[in-house]
C-alpha positions as CSV (number, residue, x, y, z in Angstrom):
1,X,3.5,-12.4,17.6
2,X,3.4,-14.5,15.1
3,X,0.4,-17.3,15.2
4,X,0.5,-20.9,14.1
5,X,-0.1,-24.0,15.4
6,X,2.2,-27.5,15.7
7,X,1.2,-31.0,15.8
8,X,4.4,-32.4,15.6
9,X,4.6,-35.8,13.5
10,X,1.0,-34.7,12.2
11,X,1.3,-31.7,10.1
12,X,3.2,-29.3,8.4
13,X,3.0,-26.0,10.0
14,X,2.5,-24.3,6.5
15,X,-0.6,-26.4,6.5
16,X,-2.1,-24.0,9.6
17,X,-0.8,-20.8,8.8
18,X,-4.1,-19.3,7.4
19,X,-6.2,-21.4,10.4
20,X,-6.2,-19.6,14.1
21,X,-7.8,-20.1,17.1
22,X,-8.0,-17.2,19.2
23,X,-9.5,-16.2,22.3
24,X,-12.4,-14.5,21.3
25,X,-14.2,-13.2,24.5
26,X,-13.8,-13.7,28.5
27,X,-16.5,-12.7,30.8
28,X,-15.5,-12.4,34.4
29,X,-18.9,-11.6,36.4
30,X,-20.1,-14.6,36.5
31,X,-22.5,-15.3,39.5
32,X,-21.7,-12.5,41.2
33,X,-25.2,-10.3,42.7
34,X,-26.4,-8.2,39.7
35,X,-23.9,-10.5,37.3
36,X,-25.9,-10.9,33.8
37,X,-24.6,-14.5,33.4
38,X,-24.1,-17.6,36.1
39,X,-20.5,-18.3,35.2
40,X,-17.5,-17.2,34.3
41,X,-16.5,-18.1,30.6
42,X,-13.7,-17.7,27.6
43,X,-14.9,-18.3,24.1
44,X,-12.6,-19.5,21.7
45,X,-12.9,-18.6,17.9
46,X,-11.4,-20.0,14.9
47,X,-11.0,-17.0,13.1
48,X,-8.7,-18.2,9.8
49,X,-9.8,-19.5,6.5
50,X,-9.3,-22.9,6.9
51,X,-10.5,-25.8,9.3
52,X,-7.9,-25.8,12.6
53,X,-6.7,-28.0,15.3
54,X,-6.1,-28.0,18.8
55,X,-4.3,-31.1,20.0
56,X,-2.6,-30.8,23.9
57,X,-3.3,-27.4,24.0
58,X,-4.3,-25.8,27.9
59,X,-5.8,-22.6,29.0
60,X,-3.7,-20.7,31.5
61,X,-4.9,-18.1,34.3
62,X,-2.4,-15.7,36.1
63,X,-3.6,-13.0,38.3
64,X,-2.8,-9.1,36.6
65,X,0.8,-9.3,38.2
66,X,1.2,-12.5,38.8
67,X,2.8,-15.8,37.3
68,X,0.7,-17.9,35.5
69,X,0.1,-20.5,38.5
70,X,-3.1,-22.6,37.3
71,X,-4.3,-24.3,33.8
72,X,-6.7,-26.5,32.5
73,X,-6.3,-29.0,29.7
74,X,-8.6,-29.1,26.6
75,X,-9.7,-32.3,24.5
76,X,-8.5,-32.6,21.2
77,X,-10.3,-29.6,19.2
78,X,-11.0,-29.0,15.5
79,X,-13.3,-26.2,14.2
80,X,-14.5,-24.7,11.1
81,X,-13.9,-21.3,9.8
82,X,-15.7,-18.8,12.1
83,X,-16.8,-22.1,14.5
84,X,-16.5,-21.0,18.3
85,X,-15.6,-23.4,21.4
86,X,-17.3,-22.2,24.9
87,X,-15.6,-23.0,27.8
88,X,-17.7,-22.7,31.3
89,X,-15.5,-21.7,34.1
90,X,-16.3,-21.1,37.7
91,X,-19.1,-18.7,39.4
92,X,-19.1,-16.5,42.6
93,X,-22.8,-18.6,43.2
94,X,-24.6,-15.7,44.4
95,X,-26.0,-14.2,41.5
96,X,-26.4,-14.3,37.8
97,X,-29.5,-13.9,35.5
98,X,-28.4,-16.8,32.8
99,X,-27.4,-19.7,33.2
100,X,-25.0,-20.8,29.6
101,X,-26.3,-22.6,26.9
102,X,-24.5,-26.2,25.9
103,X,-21.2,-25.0,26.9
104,X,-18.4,-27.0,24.5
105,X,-16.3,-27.9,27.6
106,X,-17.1,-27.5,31.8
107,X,-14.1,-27.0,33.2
108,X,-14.1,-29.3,36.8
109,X,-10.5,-29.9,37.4
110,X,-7.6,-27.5,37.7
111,X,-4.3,-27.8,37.9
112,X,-1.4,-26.4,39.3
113,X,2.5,-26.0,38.0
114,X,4.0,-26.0,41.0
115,X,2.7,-30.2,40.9
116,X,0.1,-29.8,44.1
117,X,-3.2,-31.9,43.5
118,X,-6.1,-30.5,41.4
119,X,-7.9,-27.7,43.1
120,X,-11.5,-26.1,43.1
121,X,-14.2,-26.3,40.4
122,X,-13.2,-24.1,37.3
123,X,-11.7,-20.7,37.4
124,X,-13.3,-17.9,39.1
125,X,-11.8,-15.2,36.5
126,X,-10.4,-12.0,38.1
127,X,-13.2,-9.5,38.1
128,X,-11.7,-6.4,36.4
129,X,-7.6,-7.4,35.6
130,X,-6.0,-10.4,35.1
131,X,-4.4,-12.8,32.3
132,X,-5.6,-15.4,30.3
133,X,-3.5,-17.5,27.3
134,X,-3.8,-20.1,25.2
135,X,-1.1,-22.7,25.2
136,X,-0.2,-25.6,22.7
137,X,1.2,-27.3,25.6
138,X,1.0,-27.6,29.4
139,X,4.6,-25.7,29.7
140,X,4.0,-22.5,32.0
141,X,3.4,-19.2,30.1
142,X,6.0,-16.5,30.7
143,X,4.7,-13.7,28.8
144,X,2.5,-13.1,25.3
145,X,5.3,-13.6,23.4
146,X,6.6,-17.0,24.7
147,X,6.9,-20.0,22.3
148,X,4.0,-21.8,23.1
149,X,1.6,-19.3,23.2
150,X,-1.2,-19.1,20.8
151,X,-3.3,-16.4,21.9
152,X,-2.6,-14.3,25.1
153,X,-5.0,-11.7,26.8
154,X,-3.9,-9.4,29.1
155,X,-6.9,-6.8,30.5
156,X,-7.5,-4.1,33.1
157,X,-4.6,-3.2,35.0
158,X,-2.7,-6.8,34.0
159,X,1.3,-6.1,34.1
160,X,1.1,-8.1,30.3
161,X,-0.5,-8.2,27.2
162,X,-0.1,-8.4,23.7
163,X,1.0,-4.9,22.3
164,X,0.6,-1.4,23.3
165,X,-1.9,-2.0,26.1
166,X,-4.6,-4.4,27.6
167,X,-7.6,-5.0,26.7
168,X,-10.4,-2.9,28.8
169,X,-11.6,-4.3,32.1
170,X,-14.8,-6.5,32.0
171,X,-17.9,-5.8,34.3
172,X,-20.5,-8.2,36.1
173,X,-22.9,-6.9,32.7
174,X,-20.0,-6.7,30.1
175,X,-17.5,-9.1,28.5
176,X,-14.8,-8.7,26.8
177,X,-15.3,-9.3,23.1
178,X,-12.6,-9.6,20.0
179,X,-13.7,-6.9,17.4
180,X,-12.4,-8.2,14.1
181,X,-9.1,-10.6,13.5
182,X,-6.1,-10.4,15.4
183,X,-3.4,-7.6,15.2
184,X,-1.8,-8.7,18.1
185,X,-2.9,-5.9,19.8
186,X,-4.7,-6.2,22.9
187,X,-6.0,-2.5,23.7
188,X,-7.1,-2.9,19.5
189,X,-8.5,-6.2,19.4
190,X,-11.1,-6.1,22.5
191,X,-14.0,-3.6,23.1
192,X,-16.5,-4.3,26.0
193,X,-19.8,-5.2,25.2
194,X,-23.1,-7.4,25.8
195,X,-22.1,-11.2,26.4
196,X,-22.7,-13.3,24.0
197,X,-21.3,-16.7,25.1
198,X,-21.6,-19.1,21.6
199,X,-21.0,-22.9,21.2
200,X,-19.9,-24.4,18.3
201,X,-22.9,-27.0,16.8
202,X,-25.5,-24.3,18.2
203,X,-27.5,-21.8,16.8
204,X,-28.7,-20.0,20.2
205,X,-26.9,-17.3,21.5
206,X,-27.9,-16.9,25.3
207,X,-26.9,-13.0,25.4
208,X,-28.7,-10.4,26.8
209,X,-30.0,-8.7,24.0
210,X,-31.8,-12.0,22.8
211,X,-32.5,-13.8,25.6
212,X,-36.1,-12.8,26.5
213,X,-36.6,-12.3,22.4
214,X,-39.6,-15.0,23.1
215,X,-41.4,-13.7,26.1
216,X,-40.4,-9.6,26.3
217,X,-41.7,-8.2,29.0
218,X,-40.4,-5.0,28.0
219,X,-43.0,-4.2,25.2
220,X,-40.6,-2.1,23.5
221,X,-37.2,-1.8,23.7
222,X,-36.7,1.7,22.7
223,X,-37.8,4.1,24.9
224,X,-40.7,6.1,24.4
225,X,-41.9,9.6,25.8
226,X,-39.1,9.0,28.1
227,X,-41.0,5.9,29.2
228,X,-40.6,2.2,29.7
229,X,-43.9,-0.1,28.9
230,X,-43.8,-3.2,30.7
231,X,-45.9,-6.1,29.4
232,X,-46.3,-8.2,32.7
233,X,-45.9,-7.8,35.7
234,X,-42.9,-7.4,36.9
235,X,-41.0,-7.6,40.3
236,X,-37.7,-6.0,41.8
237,X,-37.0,-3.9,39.0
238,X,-33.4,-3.0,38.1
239,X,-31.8,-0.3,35.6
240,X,-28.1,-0.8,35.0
241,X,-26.3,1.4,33.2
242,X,-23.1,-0.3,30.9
243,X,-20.9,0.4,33.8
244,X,-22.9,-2.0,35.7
245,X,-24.1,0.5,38.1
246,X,-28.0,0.4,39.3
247,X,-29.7,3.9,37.9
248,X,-32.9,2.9,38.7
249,X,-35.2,0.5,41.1
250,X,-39.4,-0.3,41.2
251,X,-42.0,-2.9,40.5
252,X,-44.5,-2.2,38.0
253,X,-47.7,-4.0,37.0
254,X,-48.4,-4.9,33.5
255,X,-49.3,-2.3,31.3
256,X,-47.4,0.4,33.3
257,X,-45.0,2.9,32.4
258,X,-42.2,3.7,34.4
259,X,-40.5,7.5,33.2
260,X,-36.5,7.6,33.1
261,X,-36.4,10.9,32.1
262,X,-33.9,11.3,34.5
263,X,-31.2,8.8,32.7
264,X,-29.1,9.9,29.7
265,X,-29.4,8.4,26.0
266,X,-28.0,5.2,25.9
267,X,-28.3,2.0,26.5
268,X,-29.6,0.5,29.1
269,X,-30.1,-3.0,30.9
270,X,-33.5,-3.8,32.5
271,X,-33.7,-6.8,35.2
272,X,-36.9,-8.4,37.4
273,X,-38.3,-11.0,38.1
274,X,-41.4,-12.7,36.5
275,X,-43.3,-15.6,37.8
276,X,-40.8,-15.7,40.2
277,X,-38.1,-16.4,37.4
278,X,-35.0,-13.7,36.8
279,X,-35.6,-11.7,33.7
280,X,-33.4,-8.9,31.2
281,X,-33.5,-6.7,28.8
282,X,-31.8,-4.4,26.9
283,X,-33.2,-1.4,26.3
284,X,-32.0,2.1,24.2
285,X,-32.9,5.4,25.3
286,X,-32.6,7.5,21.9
C-alpha cells in the first residue's frame, strides 16, 4: 500500500512522498496487575526524510474481527525526520509499574461512527488481537488497503492486516515495536519487545530497561553465579519471564543474593517494591 499524505488546497502530494508517519509501536497491557506500564499507548513515528504533516487525521480501533466502530481525532501534527508523537490511551487501573512520561496527546474523548455521543476515557487496546489504523480523515476504515489509510496494524489473531500476516500479539510486559521502515508488511515490520513509549520534544525514554538507570536496586543486571545481588531492600519480589509469566517470587534484604539457577538464559524482568514505591528491572541471565 502505497503511503502518502494529502492536504488538499495545501500541498502537492509529491511534496510528501519521501515524509511518513507510521504507527511505530502499540502496547496493550496497560494497568492491568503485573502490566509494566499504567496505560495503554500507540507511538507514532515519522520515519521519511523530510519534515511531515498530519492535518484531520484520526486513529481508529476495531476489535480482531470486528468493524472499525470507534476513533479519536488528532490536532494538527508536524514532525521531524525520526520525531515520534505518543498518544496515551486508556488503562485497566489495577496495575501498572510506570506511569508515561509527557505523553504528546491524552486521549479523553471517543467517538463513535454509528453518531452515538462520545463514550469512555481513551481506548482500553485489546490485550492480545485487535486493529489499529491511521486515517487522514474521520471516514470509517474498511481494510489496510482503503483510501484513507495511512498506516494500518493488524496483530494477534486480527482477521486484517497489512500483508502476509499480523504483527505478533503484545503482552502486559511487551509492545509491539516497528523494526526498521515500512514494507507494508505486518508479520515483517513488528517484533515484540521492551516498551519504550517516546515523545517528541523529549529526551527520556520511560522503558523498562532505563527506568530505574538512577536508583538500581538490582546491583547488576547480568547475572552472576547464577545469582541476583540486590542493592536495597526490596519487597514482593517478582521474575517475569518475556511471555509475561511470573518464574519467580521473594523478598530479599539489601545485600542479598537470590539463586535462579533454576531459570534458563535469557532475559528476564525483575519487579518489587522499594520504599513502598513499584520498582523494575531488566535483567540477562547469560
Amino acid at each position: 500500500m502505497k503511503k502518502v499524505f494529502t492536504f488538499i488546497g495545501l500541498v502537492s502530494i509529491a511534496a510528501f512522498s519521501n515524509a511518513q508517519i507510521v504507527i511505530n509501536e502499540i502496547y496493550t497491557g496497560g494497568g492491568i496487575l503485573g502490566a509494566a506500564i499504567t496505560n495503554d499507548f500507540i507511538e507514532l513515528k515519522n520515519i521519511g526524510s523530510s519534515t511531515a504533516s498530519l492535518n484531520g487525521a484520526t486513529i481508529q480501533y476495531a476489535s480482531s474481527t470486528g468493524a472499525f466502530t470507534q476513533y479519536n481525532s488528532l490536532p494538527n501534527i508536524t514532525l521531524g525526520p525520526g520525531q515520534t508523537y505518543l498518544i496515551q490511551q486508556g488503562s485497566d487501573g489495577l496495575g501498572g509499574l510506570i506511569n508515561l512520561l509527557n505523553p504528546n496527546l491524552i486521549v479523553s474523548v471517543l467517538l463513535n461512527f454509528d453518531g452515538s455521543p462520545a463514550v469512555g476515557v481513551g481506548v482500553g487496546l485489546a490485550l492480545t488481537s485487535g486493529k489499529v489504523a491511521l486515517a487522514n480523515n474521520t471516514t470509517q476504515v474498511t481494510g489496510p488497503t482503503a483510501s484513507n489509510v495511512l498506516d494500518f496494524v493488524g496483530y494477534g489473531l486480527a482477521n486484517q492486516y497489512e500483508g502476509a500476516g499480523s504483527a505478533p500479539s503484545p503482552t502486559i510486559l511487551n509492545s509491539i515495536t516497528r523494526t526498521n521502515g515500512d514494507t507494508n508488511n505486518n508479520n515483517v515490520d513488528f517484533t515484540i519487545t521492551l516498551p519504550t513509549p517516546q515523545s517528541s520534544g523529549t529526551l527520556a525514554v520511560n522503558d523498562l530497561q532505563n527506568s530505574m538507570a538512577k536508583n538500581r536496586f538490582v546491583q547488576n543486571t547480568f547475572v552472576k553465579n547464577e545469582e541476583i545481588t540486590f542493592g536495597t531492600d526490596v519487597k514482593d519480589v517478582k521474575i517475569y519471564n518475556l511471555s509475561g509469566q511470573i518464574v519467580k517470587t521473594a523478598s530479599v534484604k539489601e545485600g542479598t543474593n537470590l539463586n535462579i539457577a533454576e531459570l534458563q538464559k535469557g532475559n528476564y524482568i525483575v519487579t518489587g517494591t522499594v520504599n513502598n514505591k513499584p520498582v523494575s528491572q531488566k535483567i540477562l541471565k547469560d
